[in-house]
Biotite code that builds the C-alpha atoms (Angstrom):
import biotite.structure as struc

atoms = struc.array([
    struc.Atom([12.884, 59.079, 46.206], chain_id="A", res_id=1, res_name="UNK", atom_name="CA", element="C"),
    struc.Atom([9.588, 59.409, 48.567], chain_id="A", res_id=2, res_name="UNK", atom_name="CA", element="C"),
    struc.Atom([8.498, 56.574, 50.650], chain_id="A", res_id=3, res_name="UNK", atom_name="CA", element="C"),
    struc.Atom([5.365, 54.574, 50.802], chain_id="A", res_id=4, res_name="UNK", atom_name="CA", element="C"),
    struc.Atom([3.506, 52.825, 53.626], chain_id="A", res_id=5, res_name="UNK", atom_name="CA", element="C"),
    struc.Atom([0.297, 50.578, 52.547], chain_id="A", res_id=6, res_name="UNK", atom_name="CA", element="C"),
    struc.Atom([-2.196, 49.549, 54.669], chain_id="A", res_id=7, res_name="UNK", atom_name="CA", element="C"),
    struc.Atom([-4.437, 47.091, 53.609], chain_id="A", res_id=8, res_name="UNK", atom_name="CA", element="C"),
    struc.Atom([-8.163, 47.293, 55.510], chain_id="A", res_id=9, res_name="UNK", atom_name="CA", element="C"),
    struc.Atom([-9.166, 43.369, 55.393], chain_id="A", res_id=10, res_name="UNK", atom_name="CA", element="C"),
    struc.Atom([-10.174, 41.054, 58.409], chain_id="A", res_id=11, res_name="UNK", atom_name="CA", element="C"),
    struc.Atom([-10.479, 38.068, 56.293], chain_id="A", res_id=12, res_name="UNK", atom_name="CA", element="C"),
    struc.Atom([-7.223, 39.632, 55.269], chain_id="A", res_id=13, res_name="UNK", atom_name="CA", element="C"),
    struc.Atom([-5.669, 40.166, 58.849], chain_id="A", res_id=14, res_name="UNK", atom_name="CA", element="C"),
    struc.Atom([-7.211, 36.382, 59.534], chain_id="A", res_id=15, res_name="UNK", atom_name="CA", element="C"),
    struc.Atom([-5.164, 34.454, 56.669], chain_id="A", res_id=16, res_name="UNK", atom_name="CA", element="C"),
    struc.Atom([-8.464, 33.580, 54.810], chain_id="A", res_id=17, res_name="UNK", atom_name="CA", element="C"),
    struc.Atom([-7.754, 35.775, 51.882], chain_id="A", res_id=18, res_name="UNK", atom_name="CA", element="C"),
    struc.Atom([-4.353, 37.220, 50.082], chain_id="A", res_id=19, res_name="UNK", atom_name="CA", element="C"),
    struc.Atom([-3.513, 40.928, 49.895], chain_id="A", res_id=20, res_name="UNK", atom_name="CA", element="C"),
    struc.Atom([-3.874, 40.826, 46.207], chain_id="A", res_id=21, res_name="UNK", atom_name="CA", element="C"),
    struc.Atom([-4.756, 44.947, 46.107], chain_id="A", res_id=22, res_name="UNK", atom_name="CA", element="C"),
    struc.Atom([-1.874, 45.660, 48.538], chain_id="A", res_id=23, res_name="UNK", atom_name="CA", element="C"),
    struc.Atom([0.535, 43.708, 46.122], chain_id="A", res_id=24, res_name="UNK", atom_name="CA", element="C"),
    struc.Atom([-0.918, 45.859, 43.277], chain_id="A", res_id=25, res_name="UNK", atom_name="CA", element="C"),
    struc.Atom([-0.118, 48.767, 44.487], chain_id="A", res_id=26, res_name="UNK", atom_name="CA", element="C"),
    struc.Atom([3.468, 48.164, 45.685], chain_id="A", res_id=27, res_name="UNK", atom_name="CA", element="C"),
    struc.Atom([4.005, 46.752, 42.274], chain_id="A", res_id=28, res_name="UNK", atom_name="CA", element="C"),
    struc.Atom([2.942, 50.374, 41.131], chain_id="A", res_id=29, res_name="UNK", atom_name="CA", element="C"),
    struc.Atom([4.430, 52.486, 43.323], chain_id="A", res_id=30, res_name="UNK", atom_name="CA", element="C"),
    struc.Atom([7.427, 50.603, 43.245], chain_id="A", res_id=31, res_name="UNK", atom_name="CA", element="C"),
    struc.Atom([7.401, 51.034, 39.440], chain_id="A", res_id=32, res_name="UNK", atom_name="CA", element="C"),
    struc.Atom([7.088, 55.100, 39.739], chain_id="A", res_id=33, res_name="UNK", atom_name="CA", element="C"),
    struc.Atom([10.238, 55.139, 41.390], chain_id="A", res_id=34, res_name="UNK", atom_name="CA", element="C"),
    struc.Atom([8.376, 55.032, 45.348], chain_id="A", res_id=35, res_name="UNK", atom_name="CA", element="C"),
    struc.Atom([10.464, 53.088, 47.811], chain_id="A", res_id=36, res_name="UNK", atom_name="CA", element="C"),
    struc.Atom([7.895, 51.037, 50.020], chain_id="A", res_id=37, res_name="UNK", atom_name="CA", element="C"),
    struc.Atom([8.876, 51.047, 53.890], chain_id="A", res_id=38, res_name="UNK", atom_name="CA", element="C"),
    struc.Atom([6.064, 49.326, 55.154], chain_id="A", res_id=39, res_name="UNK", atom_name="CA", element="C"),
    struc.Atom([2.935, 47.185, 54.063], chain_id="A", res_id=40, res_name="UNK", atom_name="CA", element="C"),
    struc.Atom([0.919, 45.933, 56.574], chain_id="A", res_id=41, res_name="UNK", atom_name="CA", element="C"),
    struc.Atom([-2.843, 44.191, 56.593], chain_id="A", res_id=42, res_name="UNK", atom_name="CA", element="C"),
    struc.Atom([-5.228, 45.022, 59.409], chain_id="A", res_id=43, res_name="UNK", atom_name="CA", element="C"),
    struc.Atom([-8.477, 43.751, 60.430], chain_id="A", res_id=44, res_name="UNK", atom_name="CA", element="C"),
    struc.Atom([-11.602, 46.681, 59.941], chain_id="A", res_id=45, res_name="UNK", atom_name="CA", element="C"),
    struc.Atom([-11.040, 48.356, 63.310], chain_id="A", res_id=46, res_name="UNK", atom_name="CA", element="C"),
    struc.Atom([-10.741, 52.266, 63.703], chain_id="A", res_id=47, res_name="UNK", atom_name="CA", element="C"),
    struc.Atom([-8.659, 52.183, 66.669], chain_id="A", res_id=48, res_name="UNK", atom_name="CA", element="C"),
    struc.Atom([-5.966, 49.816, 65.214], chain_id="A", res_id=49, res_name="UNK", atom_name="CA", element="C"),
    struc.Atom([-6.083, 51.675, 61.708], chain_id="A", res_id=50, res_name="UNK", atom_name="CA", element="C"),
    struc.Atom([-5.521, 55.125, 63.437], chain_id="A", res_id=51, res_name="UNK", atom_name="CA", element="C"),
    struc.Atom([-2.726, 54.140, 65.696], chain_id="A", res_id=52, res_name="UNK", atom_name="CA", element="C"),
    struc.Atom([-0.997, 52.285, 62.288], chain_id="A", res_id=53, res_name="UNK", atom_name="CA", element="C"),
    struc.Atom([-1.690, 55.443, 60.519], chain_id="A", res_id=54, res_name="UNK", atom_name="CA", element="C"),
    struc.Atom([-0.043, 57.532, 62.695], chain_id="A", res_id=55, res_name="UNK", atom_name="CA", element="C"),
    struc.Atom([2.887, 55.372, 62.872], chain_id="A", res_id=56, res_name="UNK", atom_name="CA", element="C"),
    struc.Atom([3.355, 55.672, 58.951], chain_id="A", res_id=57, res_name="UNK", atom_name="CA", element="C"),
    struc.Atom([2.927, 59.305, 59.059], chain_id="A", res_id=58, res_name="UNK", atom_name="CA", element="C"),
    struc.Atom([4.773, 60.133, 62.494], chain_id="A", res_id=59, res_name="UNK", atom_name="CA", element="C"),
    struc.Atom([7.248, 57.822, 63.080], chain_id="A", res_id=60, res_name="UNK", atom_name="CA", element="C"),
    struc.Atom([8.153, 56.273, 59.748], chain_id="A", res_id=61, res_name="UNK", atom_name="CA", element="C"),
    struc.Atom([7.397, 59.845, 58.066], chain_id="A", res_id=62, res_name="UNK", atom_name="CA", element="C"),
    struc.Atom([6.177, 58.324, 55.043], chain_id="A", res_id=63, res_name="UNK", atom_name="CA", element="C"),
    struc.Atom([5.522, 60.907, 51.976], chain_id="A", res_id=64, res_name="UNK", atom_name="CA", element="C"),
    struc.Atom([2.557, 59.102, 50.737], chain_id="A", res_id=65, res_name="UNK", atom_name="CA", element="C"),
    struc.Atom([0.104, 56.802, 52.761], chain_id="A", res_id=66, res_name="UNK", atom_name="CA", element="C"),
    struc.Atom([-2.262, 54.390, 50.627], chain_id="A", res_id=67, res_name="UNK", atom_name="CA", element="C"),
    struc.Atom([-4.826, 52.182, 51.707], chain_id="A", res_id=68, res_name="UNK", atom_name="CA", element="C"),
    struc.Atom([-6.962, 49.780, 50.165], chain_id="A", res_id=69, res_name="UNK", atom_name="CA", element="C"),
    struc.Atom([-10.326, 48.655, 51.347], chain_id="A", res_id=70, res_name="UNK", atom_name="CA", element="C"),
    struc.Atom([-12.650, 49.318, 53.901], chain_id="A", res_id=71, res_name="UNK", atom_name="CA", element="C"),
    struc.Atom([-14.445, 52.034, 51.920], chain_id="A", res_id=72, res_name="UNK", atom_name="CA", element="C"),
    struc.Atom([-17.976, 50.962, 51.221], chain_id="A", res_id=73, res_name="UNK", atom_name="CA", element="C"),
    struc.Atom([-21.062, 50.435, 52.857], chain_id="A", res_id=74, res_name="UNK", atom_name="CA", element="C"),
    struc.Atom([-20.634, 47.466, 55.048], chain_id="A", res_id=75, res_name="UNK", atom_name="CA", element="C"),
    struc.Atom([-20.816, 47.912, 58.947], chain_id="A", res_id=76, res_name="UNK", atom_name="CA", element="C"),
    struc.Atom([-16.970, 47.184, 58.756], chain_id="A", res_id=77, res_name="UNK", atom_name="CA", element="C"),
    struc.Atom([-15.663, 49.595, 56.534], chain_id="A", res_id=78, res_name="UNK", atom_name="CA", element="C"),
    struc.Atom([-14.605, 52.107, 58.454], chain_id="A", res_id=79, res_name="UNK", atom_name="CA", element="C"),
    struc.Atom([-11.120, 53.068, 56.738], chain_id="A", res_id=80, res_name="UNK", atom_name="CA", element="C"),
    struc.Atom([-12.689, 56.986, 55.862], chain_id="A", res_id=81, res_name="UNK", atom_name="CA", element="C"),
    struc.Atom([-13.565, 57.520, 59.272], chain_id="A", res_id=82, res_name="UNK", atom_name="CA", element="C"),
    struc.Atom([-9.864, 56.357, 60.863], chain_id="A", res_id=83, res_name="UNK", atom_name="CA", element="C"),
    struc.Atom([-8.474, 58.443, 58.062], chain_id="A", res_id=84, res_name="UNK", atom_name="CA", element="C"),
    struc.Atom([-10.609, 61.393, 58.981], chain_id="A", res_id=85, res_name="UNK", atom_name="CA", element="C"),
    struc.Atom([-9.459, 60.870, 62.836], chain_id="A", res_id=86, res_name="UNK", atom_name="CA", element="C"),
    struc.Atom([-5.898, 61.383, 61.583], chain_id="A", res_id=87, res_name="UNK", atom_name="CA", element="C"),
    struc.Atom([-5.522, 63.767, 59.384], chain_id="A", res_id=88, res_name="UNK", atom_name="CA", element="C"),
    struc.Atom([-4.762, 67.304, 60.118], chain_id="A", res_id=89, res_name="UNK", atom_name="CA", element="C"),
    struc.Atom([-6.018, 69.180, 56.814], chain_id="A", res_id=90, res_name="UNK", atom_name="CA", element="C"),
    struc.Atom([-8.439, 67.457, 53.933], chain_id="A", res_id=91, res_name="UNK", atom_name="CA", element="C"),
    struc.Atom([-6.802, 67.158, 50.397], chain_id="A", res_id=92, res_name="UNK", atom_name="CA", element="C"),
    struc.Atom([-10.678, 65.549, 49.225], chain_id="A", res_id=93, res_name="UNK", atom_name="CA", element="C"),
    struc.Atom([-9.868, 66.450, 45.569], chain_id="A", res_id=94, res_name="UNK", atom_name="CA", element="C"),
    struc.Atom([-7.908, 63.374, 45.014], chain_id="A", res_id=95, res_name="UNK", atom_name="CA", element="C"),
    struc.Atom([-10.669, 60.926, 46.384], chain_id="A", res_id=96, res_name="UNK", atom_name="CA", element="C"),
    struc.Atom([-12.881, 62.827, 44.309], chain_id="A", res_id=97, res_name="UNK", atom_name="CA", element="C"),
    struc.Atom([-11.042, 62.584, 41.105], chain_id="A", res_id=98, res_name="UNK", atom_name="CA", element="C"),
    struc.Atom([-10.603, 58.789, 41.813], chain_id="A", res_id=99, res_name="UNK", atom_name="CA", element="C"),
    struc.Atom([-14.543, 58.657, 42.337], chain_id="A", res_id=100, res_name="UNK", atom_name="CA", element="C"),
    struc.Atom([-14.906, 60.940, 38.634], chain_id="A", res_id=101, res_name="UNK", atom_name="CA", element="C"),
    struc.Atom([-12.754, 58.518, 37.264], chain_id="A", res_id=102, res_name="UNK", atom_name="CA", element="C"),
    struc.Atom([-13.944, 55.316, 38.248], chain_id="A", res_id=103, res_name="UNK", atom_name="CA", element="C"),
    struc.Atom([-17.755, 56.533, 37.558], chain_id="A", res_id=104, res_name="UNK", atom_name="CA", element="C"),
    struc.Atom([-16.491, 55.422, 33.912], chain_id="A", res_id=105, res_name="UNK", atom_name="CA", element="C"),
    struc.Atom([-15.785, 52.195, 34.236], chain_id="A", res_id=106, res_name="UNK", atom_name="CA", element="C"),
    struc.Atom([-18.520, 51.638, 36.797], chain_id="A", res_id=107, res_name="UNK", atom_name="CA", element="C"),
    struc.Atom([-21.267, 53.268, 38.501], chain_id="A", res_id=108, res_name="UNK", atom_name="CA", element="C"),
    struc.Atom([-20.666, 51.648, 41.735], chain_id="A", res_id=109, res_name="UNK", atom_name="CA", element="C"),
    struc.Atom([-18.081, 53.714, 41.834], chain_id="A", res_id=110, res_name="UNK", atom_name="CA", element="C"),
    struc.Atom([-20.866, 56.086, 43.617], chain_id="A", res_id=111, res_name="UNK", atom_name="CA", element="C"),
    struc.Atom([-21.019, 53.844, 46.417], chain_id="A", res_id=112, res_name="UNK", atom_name="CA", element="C"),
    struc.Atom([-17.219, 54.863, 47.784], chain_id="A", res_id=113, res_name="UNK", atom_name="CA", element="C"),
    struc.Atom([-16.857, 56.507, 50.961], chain_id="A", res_id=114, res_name="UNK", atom_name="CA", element="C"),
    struc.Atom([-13.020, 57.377, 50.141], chain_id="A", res_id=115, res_name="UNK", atom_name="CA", element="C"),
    struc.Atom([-11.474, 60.701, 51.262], chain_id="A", res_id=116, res_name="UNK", atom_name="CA", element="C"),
    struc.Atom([-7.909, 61.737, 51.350], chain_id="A", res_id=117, res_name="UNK", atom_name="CA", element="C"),
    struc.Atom([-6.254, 64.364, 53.115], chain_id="A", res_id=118, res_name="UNK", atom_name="CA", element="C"),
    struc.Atom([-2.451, 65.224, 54.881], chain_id="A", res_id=119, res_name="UNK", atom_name="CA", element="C"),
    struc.Atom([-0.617, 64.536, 58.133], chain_id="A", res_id=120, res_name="UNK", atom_name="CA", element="C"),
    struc.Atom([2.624, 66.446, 58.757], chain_id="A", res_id=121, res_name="UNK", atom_name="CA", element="C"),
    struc.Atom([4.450, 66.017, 55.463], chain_id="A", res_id=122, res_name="UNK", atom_name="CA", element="C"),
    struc.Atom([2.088, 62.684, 54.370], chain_id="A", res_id=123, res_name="UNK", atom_name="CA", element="C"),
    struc.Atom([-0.618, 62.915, 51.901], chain_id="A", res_id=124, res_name="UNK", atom_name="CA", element="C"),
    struc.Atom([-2.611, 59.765, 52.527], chain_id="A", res_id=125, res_name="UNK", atom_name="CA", element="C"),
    struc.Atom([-5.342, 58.754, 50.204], chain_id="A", res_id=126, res_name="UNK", atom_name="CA", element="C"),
    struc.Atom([-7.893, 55.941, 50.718], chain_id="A", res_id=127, res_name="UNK", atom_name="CA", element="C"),
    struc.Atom([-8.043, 53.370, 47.449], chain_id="A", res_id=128, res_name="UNK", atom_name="CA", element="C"),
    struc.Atom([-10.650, 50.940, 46.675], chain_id="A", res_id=129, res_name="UNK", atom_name="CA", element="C"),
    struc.Atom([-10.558, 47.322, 47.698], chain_id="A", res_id=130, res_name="UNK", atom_name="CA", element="C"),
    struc.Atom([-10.481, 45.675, 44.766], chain_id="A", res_id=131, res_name="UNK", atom_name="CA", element="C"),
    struc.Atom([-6.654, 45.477, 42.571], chain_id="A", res_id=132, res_name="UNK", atom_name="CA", element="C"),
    struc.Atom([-8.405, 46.371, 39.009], chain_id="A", res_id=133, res_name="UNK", atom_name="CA", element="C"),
    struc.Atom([-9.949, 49.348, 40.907], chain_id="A", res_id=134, res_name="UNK", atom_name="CA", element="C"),
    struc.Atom([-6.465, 49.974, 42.707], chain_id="A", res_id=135, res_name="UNK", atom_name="CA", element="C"),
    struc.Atom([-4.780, 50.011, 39.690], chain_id="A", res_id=136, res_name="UNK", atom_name="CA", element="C"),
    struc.Atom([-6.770, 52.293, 37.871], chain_id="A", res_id=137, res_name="UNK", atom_name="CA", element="C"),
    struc.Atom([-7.338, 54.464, 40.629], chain_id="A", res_id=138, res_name="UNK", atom_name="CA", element="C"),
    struc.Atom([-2.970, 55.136, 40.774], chain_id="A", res_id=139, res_name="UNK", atom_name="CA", element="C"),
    struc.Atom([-2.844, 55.144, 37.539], chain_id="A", res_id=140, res_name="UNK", atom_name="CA", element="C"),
    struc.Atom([-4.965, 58.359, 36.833], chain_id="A", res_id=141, res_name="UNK", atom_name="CA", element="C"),
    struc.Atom([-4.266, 60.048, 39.859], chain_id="A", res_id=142, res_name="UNK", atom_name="CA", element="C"),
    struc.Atom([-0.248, 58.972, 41.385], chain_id="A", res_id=143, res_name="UNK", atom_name="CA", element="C"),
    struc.Atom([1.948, 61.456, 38.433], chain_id="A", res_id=144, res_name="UNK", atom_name="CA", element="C"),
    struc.Atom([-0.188, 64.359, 40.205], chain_id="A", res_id=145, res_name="UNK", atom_name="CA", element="C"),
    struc.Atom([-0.210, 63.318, 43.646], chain_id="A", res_id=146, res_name="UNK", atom_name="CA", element="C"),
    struc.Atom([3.455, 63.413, 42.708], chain_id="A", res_id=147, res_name="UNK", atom_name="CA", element="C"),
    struc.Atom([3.709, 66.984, 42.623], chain_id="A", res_id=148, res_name="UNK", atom_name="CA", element="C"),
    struc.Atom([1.440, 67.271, 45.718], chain_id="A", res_id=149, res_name="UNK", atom_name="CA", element="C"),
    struc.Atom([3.970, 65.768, 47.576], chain_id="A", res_id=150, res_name="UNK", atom_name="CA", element="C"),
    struc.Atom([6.431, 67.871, 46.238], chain_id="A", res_id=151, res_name="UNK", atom_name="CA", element="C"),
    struc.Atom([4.184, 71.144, 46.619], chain_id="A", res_id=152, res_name="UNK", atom_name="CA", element="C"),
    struc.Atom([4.099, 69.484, 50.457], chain_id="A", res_id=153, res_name="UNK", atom_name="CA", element="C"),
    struc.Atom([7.945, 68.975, 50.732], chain_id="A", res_id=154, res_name="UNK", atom_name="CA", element="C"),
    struc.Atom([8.532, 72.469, 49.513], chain_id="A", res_id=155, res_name="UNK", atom_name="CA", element="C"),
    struc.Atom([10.229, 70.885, 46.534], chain_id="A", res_id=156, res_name="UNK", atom_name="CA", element="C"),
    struc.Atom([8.055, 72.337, 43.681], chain_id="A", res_id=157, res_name="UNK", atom_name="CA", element="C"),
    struc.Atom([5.872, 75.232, 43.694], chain_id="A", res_id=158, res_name="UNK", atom_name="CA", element="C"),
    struc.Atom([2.624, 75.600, 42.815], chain_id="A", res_id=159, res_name="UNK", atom_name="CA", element="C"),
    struc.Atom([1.850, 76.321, 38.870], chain_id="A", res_id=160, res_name="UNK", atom_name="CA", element="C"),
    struc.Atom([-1.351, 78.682, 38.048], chain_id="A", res_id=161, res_name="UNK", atom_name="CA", element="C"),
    struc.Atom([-3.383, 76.837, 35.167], chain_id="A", res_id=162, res_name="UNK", atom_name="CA", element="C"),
    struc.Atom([-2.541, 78.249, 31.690], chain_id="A", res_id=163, res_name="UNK", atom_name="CA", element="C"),
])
């Protein structure tokens, strides 16, 4: 079973003025996939707190897979990509860019994300939009092959040449 931490990227969040709806969403489907959740936590939209909680996940708790939700547009707040850059050790940007492929269906807003993804020590974390439709579809299409990431990461699996 692999292990989850979610950090949701919200000060209206962090403040009590608005519930984690996207953070719900995706423990519901993580928890569904057979992912045990360790930790879930809402911060406010500031680098320094983000990093250090990031670390903490990865380090500490030694989560497999590290998912956050919001703080990924344009606004002088959203700064989740940039703690996520100051964390990771090698970029996995594939999976944010999949996301972005995917979500350019359903919306062409979907330009506007600032997402990345990448890995810490045995953690693949990946940066999810802030919305819970968006959330959801965003694990839908991409958390089966993140999946095999992990285990690729874990030394579990090996990787497969395309056929």
């Amino acid at each position: 079973m692999f292990t989850v931490g979610i950090i949701t990227s919200s000060d209206k969040g962090y403040a009590g003025e608005r519930e984690d709806k996207s953070g719900q969403v995706i423990e519901e489907i993580v928890s569904e996939k057979g992912y045990k959740v360790v930790r879930k936590v809402v911060l406010p939209d500031e680098k320094e707190i983000l990093e250090k909680e990031m670390i903490n996940m990865c380090d500490n708790l030694e989560v497999n897979l590290l998912l956050t939700t919001g703080g990924t547009g344009f606004s002088p707040r959203d700064i989740t990509p940039e703690a996520t850059k100051a964390v990771i050790e090698r970029e996995a940007l594939g999976i944010a860019e999949a996301i972005r492929y995917y979500s350019l269906q359903i919306t062409k807003r979907a330009m506007l994300s600032r997402a990345t993804s990448g890995i810490r020590k045995n953690t693949v974390i990946i940066n999810l939009p802030g919305s819970p439709k968006a959330c959801r579809e965003a694990l839908d299409f991409v958390l089966d092959d993140v999946k095999h990431g992990i285990e690729i990461l874990l030394g579990k699996a090996k990787e497969c040449a395309r056929k």
